[in-house]
C-alpha positions as CSV (number, residue, x, y, z in Angstrom):
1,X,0.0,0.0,0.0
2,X,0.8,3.7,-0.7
3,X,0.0,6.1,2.1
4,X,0.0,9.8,1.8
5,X,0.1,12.6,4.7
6,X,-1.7,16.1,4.6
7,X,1.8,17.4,3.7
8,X,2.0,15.0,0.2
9,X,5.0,12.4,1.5
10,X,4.1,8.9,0.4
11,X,5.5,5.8,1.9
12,X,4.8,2.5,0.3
13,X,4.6,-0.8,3.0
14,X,3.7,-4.1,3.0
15,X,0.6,-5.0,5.1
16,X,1.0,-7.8,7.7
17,X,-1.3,-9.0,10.3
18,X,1.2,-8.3,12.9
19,X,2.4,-5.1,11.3
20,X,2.7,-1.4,13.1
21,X,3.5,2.0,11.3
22,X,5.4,4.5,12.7
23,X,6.4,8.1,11.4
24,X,6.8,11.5,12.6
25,X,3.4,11.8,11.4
26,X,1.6,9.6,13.7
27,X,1.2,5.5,13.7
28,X,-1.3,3.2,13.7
29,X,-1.2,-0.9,13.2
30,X,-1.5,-2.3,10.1
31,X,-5.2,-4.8,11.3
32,X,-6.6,-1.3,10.9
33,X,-5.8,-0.6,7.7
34,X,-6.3,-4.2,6.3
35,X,-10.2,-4.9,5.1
36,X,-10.8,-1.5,4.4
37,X,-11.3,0.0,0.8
38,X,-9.0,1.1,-1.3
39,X,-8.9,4.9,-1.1
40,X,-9.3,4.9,2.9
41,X,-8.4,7.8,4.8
42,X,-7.0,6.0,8.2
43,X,-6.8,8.6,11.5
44,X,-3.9,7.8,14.1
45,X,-4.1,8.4,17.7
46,X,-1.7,11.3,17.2
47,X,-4.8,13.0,15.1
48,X,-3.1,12.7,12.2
49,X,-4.9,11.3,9.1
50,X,-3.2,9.3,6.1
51,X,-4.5,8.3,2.5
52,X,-4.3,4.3,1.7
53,X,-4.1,3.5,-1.8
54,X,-2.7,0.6,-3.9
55,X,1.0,2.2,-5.8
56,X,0.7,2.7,-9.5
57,X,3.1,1.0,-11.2
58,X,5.2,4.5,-11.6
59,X,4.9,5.1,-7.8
60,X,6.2,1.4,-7.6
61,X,9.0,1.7,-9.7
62,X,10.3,5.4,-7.6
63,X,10.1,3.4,-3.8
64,X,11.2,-0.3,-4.7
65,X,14.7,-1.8,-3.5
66,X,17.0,-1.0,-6.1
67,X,21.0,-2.4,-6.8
68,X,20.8,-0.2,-10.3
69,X,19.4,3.2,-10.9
70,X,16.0,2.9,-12.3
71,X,14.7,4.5,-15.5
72,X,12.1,6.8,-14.3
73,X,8.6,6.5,-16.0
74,X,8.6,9.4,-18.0
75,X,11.8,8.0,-20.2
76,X,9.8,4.2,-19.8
77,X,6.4,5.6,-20.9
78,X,8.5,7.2,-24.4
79,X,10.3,3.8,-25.0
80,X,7.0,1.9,-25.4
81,X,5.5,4.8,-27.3
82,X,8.7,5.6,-29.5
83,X,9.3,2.2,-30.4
84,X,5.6,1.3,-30.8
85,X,6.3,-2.0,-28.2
86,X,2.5,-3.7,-28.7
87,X,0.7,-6.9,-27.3
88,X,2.4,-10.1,-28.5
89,X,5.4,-8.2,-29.4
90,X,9.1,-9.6,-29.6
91,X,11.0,-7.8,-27.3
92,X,15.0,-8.1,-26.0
93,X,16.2,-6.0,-23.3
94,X,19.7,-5.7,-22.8
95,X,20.6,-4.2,-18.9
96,X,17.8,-5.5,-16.7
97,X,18.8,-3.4,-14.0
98,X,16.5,-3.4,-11.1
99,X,13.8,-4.2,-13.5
100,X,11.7,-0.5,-13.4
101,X,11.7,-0.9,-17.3
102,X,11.2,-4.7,-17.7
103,X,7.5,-4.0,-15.3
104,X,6.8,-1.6,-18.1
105,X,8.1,-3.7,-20.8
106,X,6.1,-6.6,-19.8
107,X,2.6,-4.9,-19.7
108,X,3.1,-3.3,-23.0
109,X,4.2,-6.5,-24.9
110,X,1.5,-9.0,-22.8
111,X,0.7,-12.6,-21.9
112,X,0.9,-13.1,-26.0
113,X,3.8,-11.9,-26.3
114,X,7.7,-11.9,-25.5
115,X,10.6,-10.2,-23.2
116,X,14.3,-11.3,-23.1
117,X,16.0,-9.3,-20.2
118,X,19.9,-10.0,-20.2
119,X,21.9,-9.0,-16.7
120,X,25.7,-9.5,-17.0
121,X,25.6,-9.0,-13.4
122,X,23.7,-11.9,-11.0
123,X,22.7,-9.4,-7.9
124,X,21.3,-7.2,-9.9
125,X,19.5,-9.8,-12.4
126,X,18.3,-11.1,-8.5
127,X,16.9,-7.9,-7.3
128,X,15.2,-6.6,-10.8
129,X,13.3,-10.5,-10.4
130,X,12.7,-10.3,-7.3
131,X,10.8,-6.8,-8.0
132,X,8.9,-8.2,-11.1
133,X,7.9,-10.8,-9.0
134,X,6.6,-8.7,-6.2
135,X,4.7,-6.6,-8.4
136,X,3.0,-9.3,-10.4
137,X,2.6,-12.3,-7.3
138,X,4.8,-13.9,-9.6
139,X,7.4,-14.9,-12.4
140,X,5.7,-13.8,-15.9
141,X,5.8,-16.7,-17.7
142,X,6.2,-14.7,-20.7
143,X,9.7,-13.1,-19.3
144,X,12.6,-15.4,-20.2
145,X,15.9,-13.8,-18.0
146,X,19.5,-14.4,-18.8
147,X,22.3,-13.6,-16.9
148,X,25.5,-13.3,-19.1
149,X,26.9,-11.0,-22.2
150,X,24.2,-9.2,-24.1
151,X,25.9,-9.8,-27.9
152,X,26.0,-13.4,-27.4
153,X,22.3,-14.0,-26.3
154,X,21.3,-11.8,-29.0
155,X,23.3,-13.9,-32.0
156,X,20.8,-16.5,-31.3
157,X,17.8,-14.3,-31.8
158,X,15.8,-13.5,-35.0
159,X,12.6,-12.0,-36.3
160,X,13.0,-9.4,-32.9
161,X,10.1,-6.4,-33.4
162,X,12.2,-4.3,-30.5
163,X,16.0,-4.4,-29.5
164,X,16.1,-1.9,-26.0
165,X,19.5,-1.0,-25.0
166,X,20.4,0.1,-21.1
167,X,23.7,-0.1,-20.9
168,X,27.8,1.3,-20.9
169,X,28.5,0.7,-24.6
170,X,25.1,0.1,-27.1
171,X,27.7,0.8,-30.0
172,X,28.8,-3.0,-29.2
173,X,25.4,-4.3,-30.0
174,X,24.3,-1.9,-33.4
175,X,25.7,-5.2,-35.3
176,X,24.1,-8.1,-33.5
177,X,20.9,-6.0,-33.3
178,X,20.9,-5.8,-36.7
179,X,21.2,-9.7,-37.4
180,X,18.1,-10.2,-35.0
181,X,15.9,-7.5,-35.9
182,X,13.0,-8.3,-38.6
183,X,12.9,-5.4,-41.7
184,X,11.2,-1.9,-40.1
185,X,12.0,-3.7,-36.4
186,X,13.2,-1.1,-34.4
187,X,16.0,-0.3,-31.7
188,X,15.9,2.1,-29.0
189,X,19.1,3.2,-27.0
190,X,18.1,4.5,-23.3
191,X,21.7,6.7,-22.7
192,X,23.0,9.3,-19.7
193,X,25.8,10.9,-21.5
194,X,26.6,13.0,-24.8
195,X,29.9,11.3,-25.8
196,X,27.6,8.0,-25.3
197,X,24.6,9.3,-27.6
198,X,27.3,10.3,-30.3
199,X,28.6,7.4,-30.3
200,X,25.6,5.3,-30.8
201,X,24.3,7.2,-33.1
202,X,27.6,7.5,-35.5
203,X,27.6,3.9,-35.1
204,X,24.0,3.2,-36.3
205,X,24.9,5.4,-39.0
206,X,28.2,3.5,-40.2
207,X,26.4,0.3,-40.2
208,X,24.2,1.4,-43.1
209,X,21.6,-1.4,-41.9
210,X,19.6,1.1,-39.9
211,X,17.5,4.9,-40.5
212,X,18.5,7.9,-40.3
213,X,18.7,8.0,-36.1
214,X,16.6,10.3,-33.7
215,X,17.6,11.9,-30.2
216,X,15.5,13.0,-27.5
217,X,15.1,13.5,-24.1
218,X,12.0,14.1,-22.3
219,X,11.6,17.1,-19.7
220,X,8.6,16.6,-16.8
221,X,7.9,19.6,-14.7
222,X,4.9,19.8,-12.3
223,X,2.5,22.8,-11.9
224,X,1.3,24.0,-8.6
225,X,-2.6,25.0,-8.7
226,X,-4.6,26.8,-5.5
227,X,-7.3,29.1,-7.1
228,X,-5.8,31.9,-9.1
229,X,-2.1,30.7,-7.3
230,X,-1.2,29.1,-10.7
231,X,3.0,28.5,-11.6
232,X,5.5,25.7,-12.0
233,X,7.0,24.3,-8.9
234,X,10.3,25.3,-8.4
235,X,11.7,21.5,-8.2
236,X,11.0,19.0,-11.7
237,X,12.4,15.8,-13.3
238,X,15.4,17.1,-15.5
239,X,17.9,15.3,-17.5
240,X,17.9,11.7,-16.8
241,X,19.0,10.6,-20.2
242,X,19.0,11.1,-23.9
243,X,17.0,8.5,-26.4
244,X,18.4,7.8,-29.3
245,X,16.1,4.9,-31.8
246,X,16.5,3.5,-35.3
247,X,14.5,1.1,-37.4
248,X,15.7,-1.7,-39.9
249,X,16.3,-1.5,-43.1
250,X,15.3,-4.7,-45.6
251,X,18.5,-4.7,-47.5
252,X,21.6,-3.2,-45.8
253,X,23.5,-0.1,-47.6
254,X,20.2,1.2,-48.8
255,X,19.7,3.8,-46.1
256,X,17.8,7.3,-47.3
257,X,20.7,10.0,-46.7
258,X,19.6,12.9,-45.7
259,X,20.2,16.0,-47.9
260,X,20.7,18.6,-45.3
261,X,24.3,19.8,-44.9
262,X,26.2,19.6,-41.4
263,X,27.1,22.5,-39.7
264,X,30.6,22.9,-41.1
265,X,32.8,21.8,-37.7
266,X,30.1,18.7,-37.0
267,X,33.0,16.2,-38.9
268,X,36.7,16.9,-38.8
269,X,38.8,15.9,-41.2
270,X,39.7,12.2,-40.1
271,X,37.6,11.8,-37.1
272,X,37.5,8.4,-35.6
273,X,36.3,6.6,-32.2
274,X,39.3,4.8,-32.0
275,X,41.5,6.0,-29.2
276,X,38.9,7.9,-27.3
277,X,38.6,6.4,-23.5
278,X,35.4,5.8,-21.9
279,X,36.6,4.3,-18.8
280,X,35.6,7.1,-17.0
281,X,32.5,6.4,-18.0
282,X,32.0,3.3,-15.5
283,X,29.2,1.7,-14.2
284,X,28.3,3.3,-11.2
285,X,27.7,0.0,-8.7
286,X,26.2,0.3,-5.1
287,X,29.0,-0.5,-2.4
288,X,29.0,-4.2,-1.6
289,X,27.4,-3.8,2.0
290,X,24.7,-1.6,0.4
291,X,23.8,-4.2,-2.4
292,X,23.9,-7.2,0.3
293,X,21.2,-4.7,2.7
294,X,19.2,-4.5,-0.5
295,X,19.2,-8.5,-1.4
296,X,18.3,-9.2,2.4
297,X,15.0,-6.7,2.1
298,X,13.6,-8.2,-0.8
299,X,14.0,-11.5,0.4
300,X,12.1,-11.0,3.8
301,X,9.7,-9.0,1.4
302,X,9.5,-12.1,-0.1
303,X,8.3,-14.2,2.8
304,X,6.1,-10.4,4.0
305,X,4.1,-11.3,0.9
306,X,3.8,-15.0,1.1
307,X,2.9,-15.6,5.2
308,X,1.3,-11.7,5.8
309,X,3.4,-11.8,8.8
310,X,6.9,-9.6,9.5
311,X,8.8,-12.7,10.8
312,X,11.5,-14.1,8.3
313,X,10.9,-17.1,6.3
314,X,12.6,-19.2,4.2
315,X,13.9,-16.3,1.9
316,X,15.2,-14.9,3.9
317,X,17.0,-18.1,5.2
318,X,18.3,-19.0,1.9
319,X,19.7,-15.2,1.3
320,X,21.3,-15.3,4.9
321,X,23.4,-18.7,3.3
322,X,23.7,-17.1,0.1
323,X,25.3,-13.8,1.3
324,X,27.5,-16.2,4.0
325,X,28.8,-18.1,1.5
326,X,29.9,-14.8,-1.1
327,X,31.4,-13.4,1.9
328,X,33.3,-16.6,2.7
329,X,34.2,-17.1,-0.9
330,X,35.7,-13.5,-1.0
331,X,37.5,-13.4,2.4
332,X,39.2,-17.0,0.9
333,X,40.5,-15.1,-2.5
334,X,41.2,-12.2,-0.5
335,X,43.5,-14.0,2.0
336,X,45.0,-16.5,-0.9
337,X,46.0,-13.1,-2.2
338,X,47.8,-11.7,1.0
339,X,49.4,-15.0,1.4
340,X,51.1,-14.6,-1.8
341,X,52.1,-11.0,-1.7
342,X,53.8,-11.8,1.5
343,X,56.0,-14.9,0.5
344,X,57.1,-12.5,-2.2
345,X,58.6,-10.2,0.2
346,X,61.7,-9.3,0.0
347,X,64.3,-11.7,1.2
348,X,66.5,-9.0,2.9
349,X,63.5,-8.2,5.3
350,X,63.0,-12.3,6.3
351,X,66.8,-13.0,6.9
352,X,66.8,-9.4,9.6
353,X,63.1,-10.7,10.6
354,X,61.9,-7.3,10.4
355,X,58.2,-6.4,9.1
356,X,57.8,-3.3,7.3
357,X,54.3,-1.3,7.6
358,X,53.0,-2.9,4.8
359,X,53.7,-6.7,5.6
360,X,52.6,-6.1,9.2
361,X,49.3,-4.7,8.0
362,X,49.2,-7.7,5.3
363,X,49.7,-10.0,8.2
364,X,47.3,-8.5,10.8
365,X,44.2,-8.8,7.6
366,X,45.3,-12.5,7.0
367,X,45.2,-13.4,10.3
368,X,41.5,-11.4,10.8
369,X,40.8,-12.9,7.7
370,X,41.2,-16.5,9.3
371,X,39.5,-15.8,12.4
Protein backbone atom coordinates (compact mmCIF):
# COMPACT_ATOMS: atom_id res chain seq x y z
CA UNK A 1 0.00 0.00 0.00
CA UNK A 2 0.83 3.71 -0.73
CA UNK A 3 -0.02 6.09 2.12
CA UNK A 4 0.04 9.79 1.77
CA UNK A 5 0.11 12.64 4.70
CA UNK A 6 -1.69 16.12 4.65
CA UNK A 7 1.81 17.42 3.68
CA UNK A 8 2.02 14.99 0.18
CA UNK A 9 5.01 12.42 1.54
CA UNK A 10 4.09 8.91 0.41
CA UNK A 11 5.52 5.77 1.93
CA UNK A 12 4.85 2.48 0.33
CA UNK A 13 4.57 -0.77 3.02
CA UNK A 14 3.67 -4.09 2.99
CA UNK A 15 0.63 -4.98 5.12
CA UNK A 16 0.96 -7.83 7.73
CA UNK A 17 -1.30 -8.95 10.30
CA UNK A 18 1.19 -8.31 12.85
CA UNK A 19 2.45 -5.13 11.32
CA UNK A 20 2.71 -1.37 13.12
CA UNK A 21 3.54 2.00 11.28
CA UNK A 22 5.41 4.49 12.70
CA UNK A 23 6.44 8.05 11.45
CA UNK A 24 6.77 11.46 12.63
CA UNK A 25 3.38 11.79 11.39
CA UNK A 26 1.65 9.62 13.71
CA UNK A 27 1.21 5.48 13.74
CA UNK A 28 -1.30 3.16 13.75
CA UNK A 29 -1.21 -0.89 13.25
CA UNK A 30 -1.53 -2.27 10.14
CA UNK A 31 -5.25 -4.81 11.33
CA UNK A 32 -6.62 -1.30 10.88
CA UNK A 33 -5.83 -0.63 7.73
CA UNK A 34 -6.30 -4.17 6.28
CA UNK A 35 -10.16 -4.89 5.10
CA UNK A 36 -10.77 -1.50 4.37
CA UNK A 37 -11.33 -0.05 0.79
CA UNK A 38 -9.04 1.11 -1.32
CA UNK A 39 -8.93 4.85 -1.07
CA UNK A 40 -9.35 4.87 2.93
CA UNK A 41 -8.37 7.77 4.75
CA UNK A 42 -7.01 6.03 8.19
CA UNK A 43 -6.85 8.60 11.47
CA UNK A 44 -3.88 7.79 14.10
CA UNK A 45 -4.11 8.43 17.73
CA UNK A 46 -1.74 11.26 17.16
CA UNK A 47 -4.84 12.96 15.07
CA UNK A 48 -3.08 12.69 12.23
CA UNK A 49 -4.91 11.31 9.08
CA UNK A 50 -3.22 9.27 6.08
CA UNK A 51 -4.46 8.27 2.54
CA UNK A 52 -4.27 4.25 1.71
CA UNK A 53 -4.10 3.50 -1.82
CA UNK A 54 -2.75 0.57 -3.86
CA UNK A 55 1.02 2.21 -5.78
CA UNK A 56 0.68 2.74 -9.49
CA UNK A 57 3.13 0.98 -11.22
CA UNK A 58 5.22 4.54 -11.64
CA UNK A 59 4.89 5.11 -7.83
CA UNK A 60 6.15 1.42 -7.64
CA UNK A 61 8.99 1.69 -9.71
CA UNK A 62 10.31 5.38 -7.59
CA UNK A 63 10.09 3.43 -3.82
CA UNK A 64 11.25 -0.33 -4.72
CA UNK A 65 14.71 -1.77 -3.46
CA UNK A 66 16.99 -0.98 -6.09
CA UNK A 67 20.99 -2.44 -6.84
CA UNK A 68 20.79 -0.25 -10.33
CA UNK A 69 19.40 3.24 -10.86
CA UNK A 70 16.02 2.91 -12.25
CA UNK A 71 14.72 4.53 -15.53
CA UNK A 72 12.15 6.80 -14.31
CA UNK A 73 8.62 6.46 -15.97
CA UNK A 74 8.63 9.42 -18.02
CA UNK A 75 11.77 7.95 -20.22
CA UNK A 76 9.84 4.21 -19.80
CA UNK A 77 6.37 5.60 -20.91
CA UNK A 78 8.50 7.17 -24.36
CA UNK A 79 10.33 3.83 -24.97
CA UNK A 80 7.00 1.89 -25.36
CA UNK A 81 5.47 4.75 -27.30
CA UNK A 82 8.69 5.60 -29.50
CA UNK A 83 9.35 2.19 -30.39
CA UNK A 84 5.57 1.26 -30.82
CA UNK A 85 6.28 -2.02 -28.19
CA UNK A 86 2.49 -3.69 -28.74
CA UNK A 87 0.66 -6.86 -27.31
CA UNK A 88 2.45 -10.09 -28.52
CA UNK A 89 5.42 -8.23 -29.43
CA UNK A 90 9.11 -9.62 -29.59
CA UNK A 91 11.04 -7.83 -27.33
CA UNK A 92 15.01 -8.07 -26.02
CA UNK A 93 16.17 -6.01 -23.32
CA UNK A 94 19.73 -5.71 -22.76
CA UNK A 95 20.65 -4.15 -18.89
CA UNK A 96 17.81 -5.48 -16.65
CA UNK A 97 18.77 -3.45 -14.03
CA UNK A 98 16.50 -3.40 -11.13
CA UNK A 99 13.78 -4.15 -13.53
CA UNK A 100 11.74 -0.53 -13.39
CA UNK A 101 11.66 -0.88 -17.31
CA UNK A 102 11.24 -4.66 -17.75
CA UNK A 103 7.53 -4.03 -15.31
CA UNK A 104 6.85 -1.61 -18.12
CA UNK A 105 8.05 -3.73 -20.85
CA UNK A 106 6.12 -6.61 -19.85
CA UNK A 107 2.58 -4.89 -19.67
CA UNK A 108 3.12 -3.34 -23.03
CA UNK A 109 4.21 -6.54 -24.88
CA UNK A 110 1.50 -9.03 -22.78
CA UNK A 111 0.66 -12.64 -21.94
CA UNK A 112 0.88 -13.14 -26.05
CA UNK A 113 3.77 -11.93 -26.33
CA UNK A 114 7.68 -11.95 -25.51
CA UNK A 115 10.63 -10.23 -23.16
CA UNK A 116 14.30 -11.26 -23.14
CA UNK A 117 16.00 -9.32 -20.20
CA UNK A 118 19.87 -9.98 -20.20
CA UNK A 119 21.88 -8.99 -16.75
CA UNK A 120 25.65 -9.49 -17.04
CA UNK A 121 25.58 -8.96 -13.35
CA UNK A 122 23.74 -11.90 -10.96
CA UNK A 123 22.66 -9.41 -7.94
CA UNK A 124 21.27 -7.17 -9.93
CA UNK A 125 19.49 -9.81 -12.36
CA UNK A 126 18.26 -11.09 -8.48
CA UNK A 127 16.93 -7.92 -7.28
CA UNK A 128 15.16 -6.59 -10.78
CA UNK A 129 13.33 -10.49 -10.40
CA UNK A 130 12.65 -10.28 -7.25
CA UNK A 131 10.78 -6.78 -7.96
CA UNK A 132 8.88 -8.23 -11.13
CA UNK A 133 7.86 -10.83 -9.04
CA UNK A 134 6.63 -8.72 -6.24
CA UNK A 135 4.71 -6.62 -8.43
CA UNK A 136 3.03 -9.29 -10.38
CA UNK A 137 2.56 -12.29 -7.31
CA UNK A 138 4.81 -13.92 -9.58
CA UNK A 139 7.42 -14.92 -12.35
CA UNK A 140 5.68 -13.84 -15.90
CA UNK A 141 5.78 -16.65 -17.67
CA UNK A 142 6.22 -14.71 -20.70
CA UNK A 143 9.73 -13.12 -19.32
CA UNK A 144 12.62 -15.41 -20.24
CA UNK A 145 15.87 -13.81 -17.95
CA UNK A 146 19.45 -14.37 -18.83
CA UNK A 147 22.28 -13.64 -16.88
CA UNK A 148 25.51 -13.34 -19.07
CA UNK A 149 26.87 -11.00 -22.15
CA UNK A 150 24.18 -9.17 -24.09
CA UNK A 151 25.92 -9.76 -27.87
CA UNK A 152 26.05 -13.39 -27.40
CA UNK A 153 22.27 -14.01 -26.28
CA UNK A 154 21.30 -11.75 -29.03
CA UNK A 155 23.25 -13.88 -32.00
CA UNK A 156 20.84 -16.46 -31.25
CA UNK A 157 17.76 -14.29 -31.77
CA UNK A 158 15.80 -13.46 -35.01
CA UNK A 159 12.62 -12.00 -36.27
CA UNK A 160 12.99 -9.36 -32.93
CA UNK A 161 10.10 -6.45 -33.41
CA UNK A 162 12.20 -4.28 -30.47
CA UNK A 163 16.01 -4.38 -29.47
CA UNK A 164 16.08 -1.91 -26.03
CA UNK A 165 19.48 -0.95 -25.01
CA UNK A 166 20.37 0.14 -21.06
CA UNK A 167 23.70 -0.07 -20.92
CA UNK A 168 27.78 1.28 -20.86
CA UNK A 169 28.49 0.67 -24.63
CA UNK A 170 25.14 0.07 -27.10
CA UNK A 171 27.69 0.80 -29.97
CA UNK A 172 28.83 -2.98 -29.21
CA UNK A 173 25.39 -4.25 -30.04
CA UNK A 174 24.30 -1.91 -33.39
CA UNK A 175 25.70 -5.17 -35.33
CA UNK A 176 24.15 -8.14 -33.50
CA UNK A 177 20.87 -6.01 -33.32
CA UNK A 178 20.92 -5.83 -36.74
CA UNK A 179 21.15 -9.69 -37.39
CA UNK A 180 18.05 -10.24 -35.02
CA UNK A 181 15.89 -7.48 -35.89
CA UNK A 182 12.96 -8.29 -38.62
CA UNK A 183 12.93 -5.40 -41.67
CA UNK A 184 11.18 -1.90 -40.13
CA UNK A 185 12.00 -3.72 -36.41
CA UNK A 186 13.19 -1.06 -34.37
CA UNK A 187 15.98 -0.30 -31.73
CA UNK A 188 15.93 2.10 -28.95
CA UNK A 189 19.08 3.18 -26.99
CA UNK A 190 18.13 4.48 -23.32
CA UNK A 191 21.68 6.74 -22.69
CA UNK A 192 23.00 9.30 -19.75
CA UNK A 193 25.85 10.86 -21.52
CA UNK A 194 26.59 12.97 -24.79
CA UNK A 195 29.87 11.26 -25.82
CA UNK A 196 27.65 8.00 -25.28
CA UNK A 197 24.65 9.33 -27.59
CA UNK A 198 27.27 10.31 -30.33
CA UNK A 199 28.64 7.41 -30.34
CA UNK A 200 25.64 5.35 -30.80
CA UNK A 201 24.28 7.17 -33.12
CA UNK A 202 27.58 7.54 -35.51
CA UNK A 203 27.58 3.93 -35.07
CA UNK A 204 23.97 3.18 -36.31
CA UNK A 205 24.87 5.40 -38.96
CA UNK A 206 28.16 3.52 -40.20
CA UNK A 207 26.37 0.27 -40.20
CA UNK A 208 24.22 1.36 -43.15
CA UNK A 209 21.61 -1.37 -41.92
CA UNK A 210 19.62 1.12 -39.86
CA UNK A 211 17.48 4.85 -40.52
CA UNK A 212 18.51 7.89 -40.27
CA UNK A 213 18.74 7.97 -36.13
CA UNK A 214 16.62 10.34 -33.67
CA UNK A 215 17.55 11.85 -30.16
CA UNK A 216 15.48 12.95 -27.50
CA UNK A 217 15.08 13.46 -24.08
CA UNK A 218 11.96 14.13 -22.26
CA UNK A 219 11.63 17.07 -19.68
CA UNK A 220 8.60 16.58 -16.84
CA UNK A 221 7.91 19.61 -14.75
CA UNK A 222 4.88 19.76 -12.34
CA UNK A 223 2.51 22.84 -11.86
CA UNK A 224 1.26 24.03 -8.57
CA UNK A 225 -2.63 24.98 -8.70
CA UNK A 226 -4.56 26.77 -5.47
CA UNK A 227 -7.29 29.10 -7.08
CA UNK A 228 -5.77 31.89 -9.15
CA UNK A 229 -2.13 30.74 -7.33
CA UNK A 230 -1.15 29.10 -10.66
CA UNK A 231 2.99 28.50 -11.65
CA UNK A 232 5.47 25.74 -12.00
CA UNK A 233 6.99 24.28 -8.87
CA UNK A 234 10.29 25.31 -8.36
CA UNK A 235 11.67 21.53 -8.20
CA UNK A 236 11.04 19.01 -11.68
CA UNK A 237 12.43 15.75 -13.31
CA UNK A 238 15.37 17.14 -15.47
CA UNK A 239 17.87 15.26 -17.54
CA UNK A 240 17.94 11.69 -16.77
CA UNK A 241 18.97 10.59 -20.16
CA UNK A 242 18.97 11.10 -23.88
CA UNK A 243 16.98 8.49 -26.36
CA UNK A 244 18.41 7.79 -29.29
CA UNK A 245 16.14 4.90 -31.79
CA UNK A 246 16.46 3.55 -35.30
CA UNK A 247 14.54 1.13 -37.44
CA UNK A 248 15.70 -1.71 -39.87
CA UNK A 249 16.33 -1.47 -43.05
CA UNK A 250 15.30 -4.69 -45.58
CA UNK A 251 18.49 -4.66 -47.50
CA UNK A 252 21.65 -3.23 -45.82
CA UNK A 253 23.51 -0.13 -47.61
CA UNK A 254 20.22 1.24 -48.75
CA UNK A 255 19.66 3.83 -46.10
CA UNK A 256 17.81 7.34 -47.32
CA UNK A 257 20.69 10.04 -46.71
CA UNK A 258 19.58 12.93 -45.67
CA UNK A 259 20.19 16.03 -47.86
CA UNK A 260 20.70 18.64 -45.28
CA UNK A 261 24.32 19.79 -44.93
CA UNK A 262 26.17 19.57 -41.42
CA UNK A 263 27.14 22.47 -39.69
CA UNK A 264 30.59 22.90 -41.05
CA UNK A 265 32.82 21.85 -37.71
CA UNK A 266 30.10 18.70 -37.04
CA UNK A 267 33.00 16.18 -38.94
CA UNK A 268 36.66 16.89 -38.75
CA UNK A 269 38.82 15.86 -41.15
CA UNK A 270 39.71 12.22 -40.08
CA UNK A 271 37.62 11.79 -37.11
CA UNK A 272 37.51 8.43 -35.59
CA UNK A 273 36.30 6.56 -32.16
CA UNK A 274 39.30 4.77 -31.98
CA UNK A 275 41.51 5.98 -29.16
CA UNK A 276 38.94 7.85 -27.33
CA UNK A 277 38.60 6.38 -23.51
CA UNK A 278 35.39 5.80 -21.89
CA UNK A 279 36.63 4.28 -18.81
CA UNK A 280 35.57 7.11 -16.99
CA UNK A 281 32.48 6.41 -17.96
CA UNK A 282 31.95 3.27 -15.55
CA UNK A 283 29.19 1.70 -14.17
CA UNK A 284 28.35 3.33 -11.23
CA UNK A 285 27.70 -0.02 -8.67
CA UNK A 286 26.22 0.27 -5.09
CA UNK A 287 28.95 -0.53 -2.42
CA UNK A 288 29.05 -4.20 -1.60
CA UNK A 289 27.41 -3.77 1.98
CA UNK A 290 24.65 -1.59 0.36
CA UNK A 291 23.78 -4.22 -2.41
CA UNK A 292 23.86 -7.22 0.33
CA UNK A 293 21.20 -4.74 2.70
CA UNK A 294 19.20 -4.50 -0.50
CA UNK A 295 19.20 -8.54 -1.39
CA UNK A 296 18.27 -9.17 2.44
CA UNK A 297 15.02 -6.68 2.08
CA UNK A 298 13.63 -8.21 -0.80
CA UNK A 299 14.03 -11.55 0.38
CA UNK A 300 12.13 -10.98 3.84
CA UNK A 301 9.69 -8.96 1.36
CA UNK A 302 9.49 -12.12 -0.12
CA UNK A 303 8.35 -14.20 2.84
CA UNK A 304 6.07 -10.38 3.99
CA UNK A 305 4.07 -11.34 0.90
CA UNK A 306 3.81 -14.99 1.05
CA UNK A 307 2.91 -15.57 5.16
CA UNK A 308 1.32 -11.74 5.77
CA UNK A 309 3.41 -11.83 8.83
CA UNK A 310 6.87 -9.60 9.54
CA UNK A 311 8.80 -12.66 10.80
CA UNK A 312 11.54 -14.06 8.28
CA UNK A 313 10.92 -17.10 6.34
CA UNK A 314 12.55 -19.20 4.24
CA UNK A 315 13.85 -16.28 1.85
CA UNK A 316 15.24 -14.91 3.91
CA UNK A 317 17.00 -18.07 5.21
CA UNK A 318 18.31 -18.97 1.91
CA UNK A 319 19.74 -15.19 1.30
CA UNK A 320 21.26 -15.34 4.92
CA UNK A 321 23.40 -18.66 3.31
CA UNK A 322 23.69 -17.13 0.06
CA UNK A 323 25.32 -13.80 1.34
CA UNK A 324 27.47 -16.22 3.98
CA UNK A 325 28.82 -18.06 1.46
CA UNK A 326 29.90 -14.83 -1.10
CA UNK A 327 31.41 -13.42 1.91
CA UNK A 328 33.26 -16.57 2.70
CA UNK A 329 34.24 -17.13 -0.86
CA UNK A 330 35.67 -13.47 -0.96
CA UNK A 331 37.52 -13.36 2.40
CA UNK A 332 39.19 -16.95 0.93
CA UNK A 333 40.51 -15.11 -2.47
CA UNK A 334 41.24 -12.24 -0.46
CA UNK A 335 43.53 -13.99 1.95
CA UNK A 336 44.98 -16.55 -0.89
CA UNK A 337 46.03 -13.06 -2.19
CA UNK A 338 47.77 -11.69 1.03
CA UNK A 339 49.45 -14.98 1.44
CA UNK A 340 51.09 -14.59 -1.79
CA UNK A 341 52.05 -11.05 -1.67
CA UNK A 342 53.79 -11.78 1.47
CA UNK A 343 55.98 -14.88 0.52
CA UNK A 344 57.07 -12.55 -2.18
CA UNK A 345 58.64 -10.19 0.16
CA UNK A 346 61.66 -9.27 -0.02
CA UNK A 347 64.33 -11.69 1.16
CA UNK A 348 66.49 -9.03 2.86
CA UNK A 349 63.51 -8.16 5.34
CA UNK A 350 63.01 -12.30 6.31
CA UNK A 351 66.80 -12.97 6.87
CA UNK A 352 66.84 -9.42 9.57
CA UNK A 353 63.13 -10.67 10.60
CA UNK A 354 61.94 -7.32 10.39
CA UNK A 355 58.24 -6.35 9.09
CA UNK A 356 57.80 -3.28 7.30
CA UNK A 357 54.33 -1.30 7.64
CA UNK A 358 52.98 -2.87 4.77
CA UNK A 359 53.75 -6.67 5.65
CA UNK A 360 52.60 -6.09 9.17
CA UNK A 361 49.31 -4.68 7.96
CA UNK A 362 49.16 -7.73 5.29
CA UNK A 363 49.70 -10.02 8.19
CA UNK A 364 47.30 -8.51 10.78
CA UNK A 365 44.15 -8.79 7.64
CA UNK A 366 45.27 -12.49 6.98
CA UNK A 367 45.15 -13.39 10.33
CA UNK A 368 41.45 -11.43 10.84
CA UNK A 369 40.78 -12.88 7.70
CA UNK A 370 41.17 -16.54 9.30
CA UNK A 371 39.50 -15.79 12.41
Amino acid sequence: MQLTDPKGRHYTISLTSDGYFHSTRGSFAHSELIGKPEGSVIDTKEGKHFLALRPLQSDYVLSMPRGATVIYPKDAAQIVHQADIFPGARVFEAGLGSGALSLALLAAVGEHGSLTSVERRPEFAQIGVANVVSWYGAFPSWWDVQSGEAEEILHGLRDLDVVVLDMLAPWELVAPAADALRAGGVIIAYITTTTQLSRFVEQLRTSHAFTEPEANETLQRSWHVQGLSVRPNHQMVGHTGFLAMSRRLAVTGCELTPTRRPAPAAQSEGWTWDGIDFSDLEDRAPTPKKLRRIRRDIAHRADVEEGGTTKPGAHFAAMAAQLDEEIRASHNTQSHRHTESSASAPAAAADSGALTKNEETHTEISEKLGK
